[in-house]
Each structure stands twice: as structure tokens, then as C-alpha cells.
C-alpha positions as CSV (number, residue, x, y, z in Angstrom):
1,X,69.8,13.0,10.8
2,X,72.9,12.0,9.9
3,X,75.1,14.6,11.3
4,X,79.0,13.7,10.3
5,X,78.7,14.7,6.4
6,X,76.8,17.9,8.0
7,X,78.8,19.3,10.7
8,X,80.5,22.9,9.4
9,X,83.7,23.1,6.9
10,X,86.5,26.0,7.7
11,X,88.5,26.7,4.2
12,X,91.7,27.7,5.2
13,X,94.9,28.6,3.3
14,X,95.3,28.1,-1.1
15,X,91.3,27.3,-1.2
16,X,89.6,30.0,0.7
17,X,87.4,32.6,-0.5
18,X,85.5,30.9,-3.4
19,X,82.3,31.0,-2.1
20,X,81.9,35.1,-3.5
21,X,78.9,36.8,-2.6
22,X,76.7,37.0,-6.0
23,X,78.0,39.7,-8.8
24,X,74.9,38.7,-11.1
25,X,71.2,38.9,-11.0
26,X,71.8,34.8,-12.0
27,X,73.9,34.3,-9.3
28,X,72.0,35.9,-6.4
29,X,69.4,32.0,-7.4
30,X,72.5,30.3,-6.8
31,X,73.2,28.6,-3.2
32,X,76.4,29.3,-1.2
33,X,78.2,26.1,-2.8
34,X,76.5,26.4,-6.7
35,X,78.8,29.8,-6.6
36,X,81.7,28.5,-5.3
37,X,81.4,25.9,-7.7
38,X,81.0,28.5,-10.4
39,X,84.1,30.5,-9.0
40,X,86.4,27.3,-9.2
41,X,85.0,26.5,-12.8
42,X,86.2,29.8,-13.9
43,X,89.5,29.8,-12.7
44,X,90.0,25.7,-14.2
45,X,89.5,27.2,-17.4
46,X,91.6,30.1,-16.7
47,X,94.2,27.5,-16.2
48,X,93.4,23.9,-16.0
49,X,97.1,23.2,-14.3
50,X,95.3,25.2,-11.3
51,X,95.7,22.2,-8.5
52,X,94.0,24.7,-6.6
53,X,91.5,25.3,-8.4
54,X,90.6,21.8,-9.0
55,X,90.4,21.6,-4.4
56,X,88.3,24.2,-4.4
57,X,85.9,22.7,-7.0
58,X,86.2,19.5,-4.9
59,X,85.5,21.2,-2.0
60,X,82.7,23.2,-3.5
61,X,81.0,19.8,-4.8
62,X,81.0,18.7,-1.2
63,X,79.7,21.2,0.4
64,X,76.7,21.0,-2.6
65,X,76.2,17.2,-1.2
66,X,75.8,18.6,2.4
67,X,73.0,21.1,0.7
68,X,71.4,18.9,-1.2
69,X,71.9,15.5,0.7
70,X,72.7,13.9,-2.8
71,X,75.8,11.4,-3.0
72,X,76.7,12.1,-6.1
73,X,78.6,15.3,-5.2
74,X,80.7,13.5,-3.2
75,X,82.0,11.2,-6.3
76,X,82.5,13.9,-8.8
77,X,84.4,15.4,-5.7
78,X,86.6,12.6,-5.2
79,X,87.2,12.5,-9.3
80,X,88.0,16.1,-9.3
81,X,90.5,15.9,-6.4
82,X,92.2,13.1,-8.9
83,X,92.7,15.6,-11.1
84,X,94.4,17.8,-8.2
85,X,96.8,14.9,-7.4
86,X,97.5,14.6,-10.9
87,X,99.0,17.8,-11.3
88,X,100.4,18.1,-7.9
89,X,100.9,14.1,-6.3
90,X,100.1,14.1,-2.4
91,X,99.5,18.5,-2.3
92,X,98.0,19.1,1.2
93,X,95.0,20.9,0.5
94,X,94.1,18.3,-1.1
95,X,94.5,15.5,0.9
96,X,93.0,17.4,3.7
97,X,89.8,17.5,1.3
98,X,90.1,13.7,0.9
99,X,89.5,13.1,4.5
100,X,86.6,15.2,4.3
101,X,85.8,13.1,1.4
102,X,85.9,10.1,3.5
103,X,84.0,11.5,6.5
104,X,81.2,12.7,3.9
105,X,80.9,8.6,2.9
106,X,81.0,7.7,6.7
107,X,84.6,5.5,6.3
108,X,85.3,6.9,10.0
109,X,88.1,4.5,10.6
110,X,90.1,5.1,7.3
111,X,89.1,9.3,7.7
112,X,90.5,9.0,11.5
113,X,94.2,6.9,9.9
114,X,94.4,9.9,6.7
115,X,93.5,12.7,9.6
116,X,96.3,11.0,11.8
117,X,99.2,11.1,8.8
118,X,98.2,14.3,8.3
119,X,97.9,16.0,11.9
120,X,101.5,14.8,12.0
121,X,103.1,16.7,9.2
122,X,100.8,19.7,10.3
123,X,100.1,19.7,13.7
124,X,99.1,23.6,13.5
125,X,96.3,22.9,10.9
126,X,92.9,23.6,12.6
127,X,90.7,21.3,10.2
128,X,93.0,18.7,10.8
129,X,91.5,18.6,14.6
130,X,87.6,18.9,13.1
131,X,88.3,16.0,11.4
132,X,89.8,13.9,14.4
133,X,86.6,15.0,16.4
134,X,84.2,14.0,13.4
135,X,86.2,10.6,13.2
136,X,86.2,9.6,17.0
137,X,82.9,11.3,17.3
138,X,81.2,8.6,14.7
139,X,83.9,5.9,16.5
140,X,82.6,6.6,19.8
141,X,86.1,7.6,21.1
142,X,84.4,10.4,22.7
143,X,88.0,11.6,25.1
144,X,89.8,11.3,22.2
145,X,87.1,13.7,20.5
146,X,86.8,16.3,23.2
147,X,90.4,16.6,23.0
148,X,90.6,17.2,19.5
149,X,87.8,19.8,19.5
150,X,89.6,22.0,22.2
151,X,92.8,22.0,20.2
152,X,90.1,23.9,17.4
153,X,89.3,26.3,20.0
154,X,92.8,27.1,21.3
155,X,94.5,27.5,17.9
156,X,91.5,29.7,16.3
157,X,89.6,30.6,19.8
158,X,85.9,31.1,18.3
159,X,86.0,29.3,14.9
160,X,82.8,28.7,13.9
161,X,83.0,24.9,12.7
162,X,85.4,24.3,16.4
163,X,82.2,25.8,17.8
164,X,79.6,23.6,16.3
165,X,81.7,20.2,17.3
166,X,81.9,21.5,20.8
167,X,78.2,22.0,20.7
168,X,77.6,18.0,19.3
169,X,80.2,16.6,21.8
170,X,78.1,19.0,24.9
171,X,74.9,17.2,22.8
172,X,76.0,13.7,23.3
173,X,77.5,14.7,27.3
174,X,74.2,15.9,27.9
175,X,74.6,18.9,28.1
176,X,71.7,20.7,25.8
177,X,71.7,24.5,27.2
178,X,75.8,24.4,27.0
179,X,75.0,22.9,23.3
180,X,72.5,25.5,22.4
181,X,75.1,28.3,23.7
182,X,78.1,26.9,21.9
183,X,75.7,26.8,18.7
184,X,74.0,30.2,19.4
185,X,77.8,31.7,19.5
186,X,78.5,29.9,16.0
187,X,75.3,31.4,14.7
188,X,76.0,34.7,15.4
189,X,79.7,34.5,13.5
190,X,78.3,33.5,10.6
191,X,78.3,35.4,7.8
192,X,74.9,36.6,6.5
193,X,75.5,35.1,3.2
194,X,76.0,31.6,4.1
195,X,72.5,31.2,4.6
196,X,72.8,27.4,4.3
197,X,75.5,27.5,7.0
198,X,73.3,29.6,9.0
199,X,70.2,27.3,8.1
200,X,72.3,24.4,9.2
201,X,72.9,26.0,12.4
202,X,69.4,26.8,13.2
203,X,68.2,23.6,12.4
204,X,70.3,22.0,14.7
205,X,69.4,24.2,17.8
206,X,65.4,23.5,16.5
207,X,67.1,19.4,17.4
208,X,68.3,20.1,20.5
209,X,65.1,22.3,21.4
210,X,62.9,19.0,20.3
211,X,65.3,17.2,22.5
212,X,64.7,19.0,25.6
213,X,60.3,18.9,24.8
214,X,60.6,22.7,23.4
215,X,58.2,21.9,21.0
216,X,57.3,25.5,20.0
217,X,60.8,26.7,20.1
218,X,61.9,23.9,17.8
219,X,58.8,24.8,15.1
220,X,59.8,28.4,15.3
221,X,63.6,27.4,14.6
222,X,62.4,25.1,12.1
223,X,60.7,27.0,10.1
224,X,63.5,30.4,10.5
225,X,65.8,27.7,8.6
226,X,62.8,26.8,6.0
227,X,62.8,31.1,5.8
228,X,66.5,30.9,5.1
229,X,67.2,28.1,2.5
230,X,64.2,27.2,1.1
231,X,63.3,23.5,1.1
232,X,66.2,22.5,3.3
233,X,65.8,18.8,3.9
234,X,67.2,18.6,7.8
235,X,64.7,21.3,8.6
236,X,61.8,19.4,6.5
237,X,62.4,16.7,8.9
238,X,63.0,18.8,11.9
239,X,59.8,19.9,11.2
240,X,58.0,16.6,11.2
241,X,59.1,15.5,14.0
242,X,57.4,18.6,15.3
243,X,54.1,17.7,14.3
244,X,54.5,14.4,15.2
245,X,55.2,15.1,18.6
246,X,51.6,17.9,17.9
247,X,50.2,14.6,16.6
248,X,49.6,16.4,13.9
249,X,50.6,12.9,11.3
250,X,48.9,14.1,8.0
251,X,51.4,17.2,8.2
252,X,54.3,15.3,9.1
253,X,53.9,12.9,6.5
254,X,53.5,15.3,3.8
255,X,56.8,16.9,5.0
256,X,58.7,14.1,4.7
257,X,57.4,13.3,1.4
258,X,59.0,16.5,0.6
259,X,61.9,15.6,2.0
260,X,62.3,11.9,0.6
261,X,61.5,13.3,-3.1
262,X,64.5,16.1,-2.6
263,X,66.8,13.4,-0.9
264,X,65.8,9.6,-1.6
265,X,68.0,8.3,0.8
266,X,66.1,4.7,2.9
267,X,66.6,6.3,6.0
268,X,64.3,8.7,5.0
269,X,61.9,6.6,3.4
270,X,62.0,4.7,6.9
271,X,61.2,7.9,8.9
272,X,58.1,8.6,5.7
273,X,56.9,4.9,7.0
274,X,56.5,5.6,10.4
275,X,54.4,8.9,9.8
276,X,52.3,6.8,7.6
277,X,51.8,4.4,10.1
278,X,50.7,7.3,12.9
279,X,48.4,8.7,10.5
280,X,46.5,5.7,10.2
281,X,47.7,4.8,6.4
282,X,48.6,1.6,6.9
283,X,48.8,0.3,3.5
284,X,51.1,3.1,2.7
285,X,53.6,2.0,5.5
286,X,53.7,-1.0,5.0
287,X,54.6,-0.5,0.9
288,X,57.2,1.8,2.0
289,X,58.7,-0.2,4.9
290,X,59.0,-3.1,2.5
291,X,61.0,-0.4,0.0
292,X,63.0,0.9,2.5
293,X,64.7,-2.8,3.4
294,X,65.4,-3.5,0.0
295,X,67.1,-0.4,-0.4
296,X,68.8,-0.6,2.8
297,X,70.5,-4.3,2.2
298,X,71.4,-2.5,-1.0
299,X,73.7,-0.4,1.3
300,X,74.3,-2.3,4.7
301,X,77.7,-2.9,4.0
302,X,78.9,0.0,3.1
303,X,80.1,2.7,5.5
304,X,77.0,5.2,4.2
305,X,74.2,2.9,5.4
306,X,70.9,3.1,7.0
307,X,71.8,0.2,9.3
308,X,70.5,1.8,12.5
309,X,67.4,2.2,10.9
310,X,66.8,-1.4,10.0
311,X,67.6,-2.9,13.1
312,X,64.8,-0.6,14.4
313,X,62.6,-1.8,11.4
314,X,63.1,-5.3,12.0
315,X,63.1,-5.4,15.8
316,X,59.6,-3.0,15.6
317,X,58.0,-3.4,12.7
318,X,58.9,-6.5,10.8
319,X,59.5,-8.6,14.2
320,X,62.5,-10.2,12.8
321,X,64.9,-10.2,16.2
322,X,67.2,-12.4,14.5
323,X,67.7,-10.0,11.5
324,X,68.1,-7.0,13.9
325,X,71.2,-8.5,15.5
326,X,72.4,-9.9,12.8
327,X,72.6,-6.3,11.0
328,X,73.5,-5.1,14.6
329,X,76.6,-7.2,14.9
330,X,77.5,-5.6,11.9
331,X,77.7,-2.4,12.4
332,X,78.8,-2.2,16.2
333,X,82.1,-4.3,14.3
334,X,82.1,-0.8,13.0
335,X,82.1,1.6,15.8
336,X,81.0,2.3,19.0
337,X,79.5,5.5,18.9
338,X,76.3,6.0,21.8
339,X,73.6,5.4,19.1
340,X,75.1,2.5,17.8
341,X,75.4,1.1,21.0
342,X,71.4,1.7,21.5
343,X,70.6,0.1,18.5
344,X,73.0,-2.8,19.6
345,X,71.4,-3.4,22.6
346,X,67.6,-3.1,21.8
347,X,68.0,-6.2,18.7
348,X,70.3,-8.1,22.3
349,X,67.3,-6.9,23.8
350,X,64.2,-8.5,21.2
351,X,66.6,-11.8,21.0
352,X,66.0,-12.7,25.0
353,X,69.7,-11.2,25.6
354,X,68.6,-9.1,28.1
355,X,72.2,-8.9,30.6
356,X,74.3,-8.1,27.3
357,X,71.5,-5.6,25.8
358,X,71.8,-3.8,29.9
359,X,75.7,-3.7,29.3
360,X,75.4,-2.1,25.8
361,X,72.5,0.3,26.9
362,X,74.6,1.5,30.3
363,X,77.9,2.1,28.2
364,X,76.1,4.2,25.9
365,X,74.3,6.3,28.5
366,X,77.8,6.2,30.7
367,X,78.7,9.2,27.6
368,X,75.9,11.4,29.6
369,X,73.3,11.1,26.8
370,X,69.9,12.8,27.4
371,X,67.9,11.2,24.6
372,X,64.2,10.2,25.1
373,X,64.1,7.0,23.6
374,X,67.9,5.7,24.5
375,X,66.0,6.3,28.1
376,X,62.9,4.3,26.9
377,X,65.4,1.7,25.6
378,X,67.4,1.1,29.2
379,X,63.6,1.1,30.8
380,X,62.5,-1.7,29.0
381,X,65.9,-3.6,29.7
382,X,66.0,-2.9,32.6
383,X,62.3,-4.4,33.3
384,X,62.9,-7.1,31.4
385,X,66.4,-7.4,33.8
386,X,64.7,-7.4,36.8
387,X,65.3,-4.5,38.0
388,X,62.2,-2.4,38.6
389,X,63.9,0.2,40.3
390,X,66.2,1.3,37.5
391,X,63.2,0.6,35.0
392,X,61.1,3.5,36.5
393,X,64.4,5.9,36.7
394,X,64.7,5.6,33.4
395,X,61.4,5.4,32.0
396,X,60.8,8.6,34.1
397,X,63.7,10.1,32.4
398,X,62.5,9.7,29.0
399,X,58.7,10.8,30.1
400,X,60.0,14.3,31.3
401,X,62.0,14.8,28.0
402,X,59.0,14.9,26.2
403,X,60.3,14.3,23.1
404,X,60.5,11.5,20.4
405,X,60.1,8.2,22.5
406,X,58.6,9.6,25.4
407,X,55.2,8.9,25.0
408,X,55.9,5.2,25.1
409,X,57.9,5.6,27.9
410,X,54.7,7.2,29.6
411,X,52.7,4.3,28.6
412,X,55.1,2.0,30.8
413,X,55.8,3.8,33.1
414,X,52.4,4.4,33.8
415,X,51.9,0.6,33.7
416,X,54.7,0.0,36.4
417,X,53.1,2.6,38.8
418,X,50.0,0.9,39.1
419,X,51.7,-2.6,39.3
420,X,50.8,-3.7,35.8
421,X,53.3,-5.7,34.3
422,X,53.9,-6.4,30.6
């Protein structure tokens, strides 16, 4: 799941209060962002000098590519904001939605620079400080992140969006119950008729619930966010991962069908190929894995990729260790962030590096990650290091997760316990 383009939005000032509850039997079909896009319409014709109106529509068309996980909100958004600066050059509101703009098409390093300028003419503005956590989130400047995200919660204690970055940064500390709590908290202050807000929100808690080996929890959550906004394509995917982890493959894959014909994106198409593969469809797999890398090089250079997924493909599936690192190389030129890092280390890792992939693997888990198959990842390394010691430690730490990666984890660790060695 890719998370940035996801996390929450808070409209403040000129732009908020577009997204109107429905006034027409039409409208009450219409998601949260179709009415705000609506509203903003309305008041462009109204008066088409309306700068404001033209950030709200901008707005409005981004928070439709969060719902729909289609891209090309995010360019009539950025042509609409034109329109904004047309009529009002450099207007706050909406270079504050540029940012978002760029955070949406994963330019972290340019959205961290705009966010920057900006904090400094308005050091009061609490978006401002989502956006500096978003950016040294995806960066992997994870102090510099925290401290934005506490200066959400000390100028607007309780703001839902400052909650919902607390709860990713308590995520990637390891922290899951503190992460479930902060998220819990954000749930409960949203209002009832941002159901997909709220549907975002459950969804993530059914992630950190699959993180932890939940496995019913997560379903239930799952499913309570399929209830809300039907069809939502995070919880179609949170979902699969749940009946993968039932072994229950032949579900999972038709869910992710679902969710690659809503939202084509490779990365998804990657995740399809793997379900195919665990439910014995081999021929399936393997036309889809061949898809999804020619539509990820399509895409590997630019800052919305599916780069982590193609390391993995190569390194596991395509056995092509010298393409994994050389997309690798890439994209850890590009930031630093713990899952980066992973994927970093595990192409160092199928290339013979094995010291440099141990140095990669440790920073990343130095952030206090509690992710099954990072852990599975540093096992292997470490084996592979010489260290048998710190092999087991983490292998055992994946295996009690019980979540995606673990049951490979098992399988060596198992191995190591009764002194077989791979």
C-alpha cells in the first residue's frame, strides 16, 4: 500500500467546507470528494475569477485520486491549480495544495523544499507540519518527522490527519498498540459522512492488526471498510492478504483482480502475480509477472514507481540479482526510508554482498520496525553473515509476528534448529 498519497487531508482557511453533506437524492450516490467536486464546480461558474474556488476543485480532484487510486486526478488537479495562480500568482492556499500535489506524485524531496518555503512564511499553518512529516517520512528522516507531527498536535491538539501521522510514525517505531490507539482516536473524530475517511482509517487499523498476526480482527476491519465505501481498493487488498495468510489463494486472487481492474497500477498487478502463484496458477503468474515489469520500467524513473516491487520481482521471481540492484541503487539515490532500505539490502543480499546488505538491513530495523518479512530479510543476512546467533533472533521475530513473511521465516528457522543448513 502506498501510504504517502493516502494519509488524511485537513482543509483549513478560504477552502474548507466543500465537501457538503448531500442535498439531492443524486447526490447522496456521490463519494465525499465527487460532491466537493460538485460544490467547487458550482461556485467556478458562479464566478470563474473565484481563485478559491478553483483550490477547492484542485483539492477536491485530489482527494478523488486518493478514492479511486487513479492518477489522473492528480493532473487535472495540478492544471486546475494553474488556473488559481493565474488569477491570483503565488496565493497560499494554493501553493499549499501544490505540495500536496507533489506528495500525491511521490516527488518527496521537491514536496519537503515547497513545504520548507512555505513553513517559513507561515509557521502557524498546521498542514504545513503534515506535509514536513509526509516528506521526511517517505525520506526516511524519521526525527525530523516526529518533530513535525507533534507540532500538528500542539497547534490543533486532536486533529484528526496530526493523529493519523502519529499513528504511521508509532507504526514504523514499532509501536502497533500505540498506532492502533492514535488511529482508534482519529476514527472516532471523524465525521460520519466521510465514510471514505473513515474507511481509510479502518483499513489501516485492519494493517496494523495483519501486522501484529490478528488475522480475524484484520478480516473484520476489512470488511467494516468494504461495508463503508463499497469497493474500496486498500481494503480489497487488505483483505487478500487475509486470505492469504487463511491460505485461502483462490479468494485472494479474485480480490485482487477486483482491485487491479478498479486501480491498474503494476504494483498491484505484482501483488495479483503472487496470489496466482500460491494458488497453483502458474501460467497465470507468470503472464502477469512478465506485464507487471514492462509496466514498471515504464515508470522506474519516475518518483510514482513500483520500484520496490521489482527488486523483489527480480531478486524472487525472475532471479535477476543484478537487475534488482541495479533498480535498487536507484531508488535508495532517492530516499532512505525503512522499506527502501529492505529492499536495498535484500538485491546487496542475492548479489553475494552480504556485509553491505547487514548494514542496510540493521539501519532500517535501528527505526524500531516490527515487520515480518524486514525480520525474515535480516535472518537470512545474517545466516548468510555468519552469524547464527542473530539469524535465529530474527527469524524468531518474524515467526511470532505471524504475518506476511512469517511462514518462511518458520521454514528456516525451523531448518537452523535442527542444524540443517541451506
Amino acid at each position: 500500500m502506498k501510504r504517502i498519497a493516502a494519509l488524511l487531508l485537513l482543509v483549513l482557511g478560504t477552502i474548507a467546507g466543500f465537501a457538503q453533506a448531500p442535498s439531492t437524492p443524486a447526490e447522496t450516490k456521490l463519494s465525499p470528494a465527487e460532491r466537493s467536486i460538485n460544490q467547487a464546480r458550482k461556485l467556478i461558474d458562479k464566478n470563474p475569477k473565484d481563485f478559491e474556488a478553483y483550490n477547492a476543485l484542485a483539492l477536491a480532484l485530489s482527494r478523488r485520486a486518493r478514492e479511486t487510486s487513479d492518477v489522473k486526478f492528480y493532473a487535472q488537479a495540478e492544471e486546475t491549480l494553474q488556473k488559481s495562480f493565474e488569477i491570483a500568482p503565488a496565493n497560499f492556499d494554493g501553493e499549499r495544495i501544490h505540495v500536496w500535489l507533489l506528495l500525491g506524485k511521490h516527488e518527496f524531496a521537491a514536496a519537503l523544499d515547497a513545504a520548507k518555503n512555505l513553513n517559513h512564511k507561515m509557521p502557524d499553518d498546521v498542514m504545513l507540519y503534515g506535509f514536513l512529516t509526509d516528506a521526511n517520512v517517505e525520506l526516511g528522516n524519521y526525527k525530523d518527522a516526529e518533530t513535525a507531527a507533534q507540532w500538528m498536535l500542539d497547534l490543533k491538539p486532536g486533529n484528526t490527519p496530526g493523529l493519523t501521522r502519529a499513528a504511521y510514525l508509532r507504526e514504523l517505531f514499532g509501536d502497533i498498540e500505540g498506532s492502533l490507539e492514535l488511529m482508534n482516536m482519529a476514527y472516532q473524530s471523524t465525521p460520519p459522512g466521510e465514510v471514505e475517511d473513515g474507511a481509510w482509517i479502518v483499513t489501516q487499523m485492519a494493517h496494523l492488526k495483519l501486522a501484529i498476526g490478528k488475522i480475524d480482527e484484520a478480516e473484520k476491519l476489512s470488511q467494516q471498510a468494504l461495508v463503508m465505501f463499497p469497493g474500496y481498493h486498500y481494503a480489497l487488498g487488505n483483505l487478500a492478504k487475509v486470505r492469504i495468510q487463511q491460505k485461502r489463494y483462490d479468494e485472494a486472487v479474485i480480490l485482487l483482480k477486483q482491485r487491479y481492474d478498479a486501480a491498474p497500477h503494476a504494483e498491484n498487478l505484482y501483488d495479483l502475480a503472487q496470489a496466482l502463484q500460491l494458488a497453483g496458477k502458474t501460467d497465470q503468474a507468470n503472464k502477469d509477472f512478465a506485464e507487471f515489469e514492462q509496466k514498471s520500467l515504464l515508470e522506474t524513473n519516475r518518483g510514482d514507481n513500483s520500484n520496490h516491487e521489482l527488486i523483489f520481482y527480480y531478486a524472487d521471481y525472475a532471479r535477476q540479482p543484478a537487475k534488482a540492484l541495479e533498480v535498487a541503487q536507484r531508488e535508495i539515490a532517492r530516499r532512505h526510508d525503512v522499506f527502501t532500505l529492505d529492499s536495498y539490502a535484500w538485491a546487496l543480499y542475492e548479489n553475494g554482498q552480504y556485509d553491505d546488505a547487514r548494514k542496510q538491513i540493521e539501519t532500517a530495523l535501528a527505526v524500531g520496525v516490527r515487520d515480518a518479512k524486514i525480520f525474515r530479510h535480516a535472518g537470512e543476512i545474517a545466516l548468510k553473515s555468519g552469524d547464527k546467533a542473530a539469524a535465529e533472533r530474527y527469524l524468531r521475530e518474524s515467526a511470532e509476528l505471524n504475518s506476511v513473511g512469517s511462514d518462511q521465516a518458520k521454514v528456516t528457522l525451523a531448518s537452523l534448529t535442527q542444524g540443517v543448513r541451506r
